[in-house]
N, C-alpha and C positions, 0 to 999 in steps of 0.2 A: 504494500500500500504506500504512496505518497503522501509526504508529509507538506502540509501549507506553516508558516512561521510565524506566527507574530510574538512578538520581541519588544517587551518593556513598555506596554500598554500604561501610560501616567493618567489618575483623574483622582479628584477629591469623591467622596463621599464620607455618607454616615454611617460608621460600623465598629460595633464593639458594645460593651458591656458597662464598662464604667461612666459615670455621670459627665465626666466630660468630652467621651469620646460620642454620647448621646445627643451634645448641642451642638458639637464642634465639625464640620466635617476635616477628613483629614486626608493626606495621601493613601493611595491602593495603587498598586503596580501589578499590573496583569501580563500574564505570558501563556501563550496557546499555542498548543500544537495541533491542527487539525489531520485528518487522515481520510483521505479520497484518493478517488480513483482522476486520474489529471491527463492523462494519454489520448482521450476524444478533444481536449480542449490543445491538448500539445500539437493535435493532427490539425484540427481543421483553425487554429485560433481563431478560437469565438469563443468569451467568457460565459456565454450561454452554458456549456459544456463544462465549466469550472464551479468549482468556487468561487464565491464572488468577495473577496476576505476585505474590500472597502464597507461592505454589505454587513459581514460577518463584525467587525471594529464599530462601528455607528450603531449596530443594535445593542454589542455588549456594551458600549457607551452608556447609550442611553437606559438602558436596565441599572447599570451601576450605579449611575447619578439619581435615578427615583427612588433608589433603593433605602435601607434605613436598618439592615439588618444587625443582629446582636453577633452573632458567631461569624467567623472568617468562614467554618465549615458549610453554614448554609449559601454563603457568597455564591463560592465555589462551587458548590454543587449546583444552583440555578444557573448558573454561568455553563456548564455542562447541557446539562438539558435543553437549556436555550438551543445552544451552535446543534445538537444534536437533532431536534425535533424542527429547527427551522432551515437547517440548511442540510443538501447532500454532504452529511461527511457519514462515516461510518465509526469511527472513535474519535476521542478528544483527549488532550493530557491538559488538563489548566493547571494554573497557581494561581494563587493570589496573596499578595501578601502587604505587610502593612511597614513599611521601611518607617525606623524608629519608634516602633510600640514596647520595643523592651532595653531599658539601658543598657549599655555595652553590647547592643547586638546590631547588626546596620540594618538587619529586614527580619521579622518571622513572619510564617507564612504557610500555608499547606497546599499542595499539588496530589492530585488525584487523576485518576482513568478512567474513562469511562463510554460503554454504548448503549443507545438509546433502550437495547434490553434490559440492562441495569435498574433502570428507572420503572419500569414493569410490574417488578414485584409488591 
């Protein structure tokens, strides 16, 4: 399977547990790895045939930005299901992490895998 990249997705929002990470929004840095099939799109170049990953970045955008979640866990996992159920891909590897939420650490953060079976159960 082909992998599409996105690479160090920056945007504020609301997320976290503590009282100030509840009024405050703050950095989230996203990275995606999507997995499709790319060879119709490679043959005949027509993004029709592709992933459309300008497509894929402005929806996880904007989910992120509406968002208001308490868990980094639940980010990430809607952030999955989204690319999953809205776009041909077949798996997904996200992160998401929150650069500066723990002293002495530069980012924490969780990355997961996952295909739209997953979500099923």
């Amino acid at each position: 399977m082909d992998k599409i990249i996105i690479k160090d997705l920056l945007m504020r929002s609301i997320l976290g547990i503590n009282p100030d990470e509840r009024e405050h929004k703050q950095d989230i840095l996203i990275n995606m790895m999507l997995f499709a099939d790319i060879r119709a799109a490679a043959k005949n170049d027509d993004i029709k045939s592709s992933v459309n990953y300008k497509s894929v970045t402005k929806r996880v955008i904007q989910h992120v930005e509406e968002s208001s979640d308490l868990l980094v866990e639940k980010l990430v996992s809607d952030i999955a299901y989204l690319i999953l159920s809205e776009f041909p891909v077949e798996r997904v590897i996200v992160r998401v992490e929150k650069p500066g939420a723990l002293r002495f650490a530069k980012s924490v953060g969780i990355e997961i895998e996952r295909t739209l079976a997953d979500f099923e159960a």
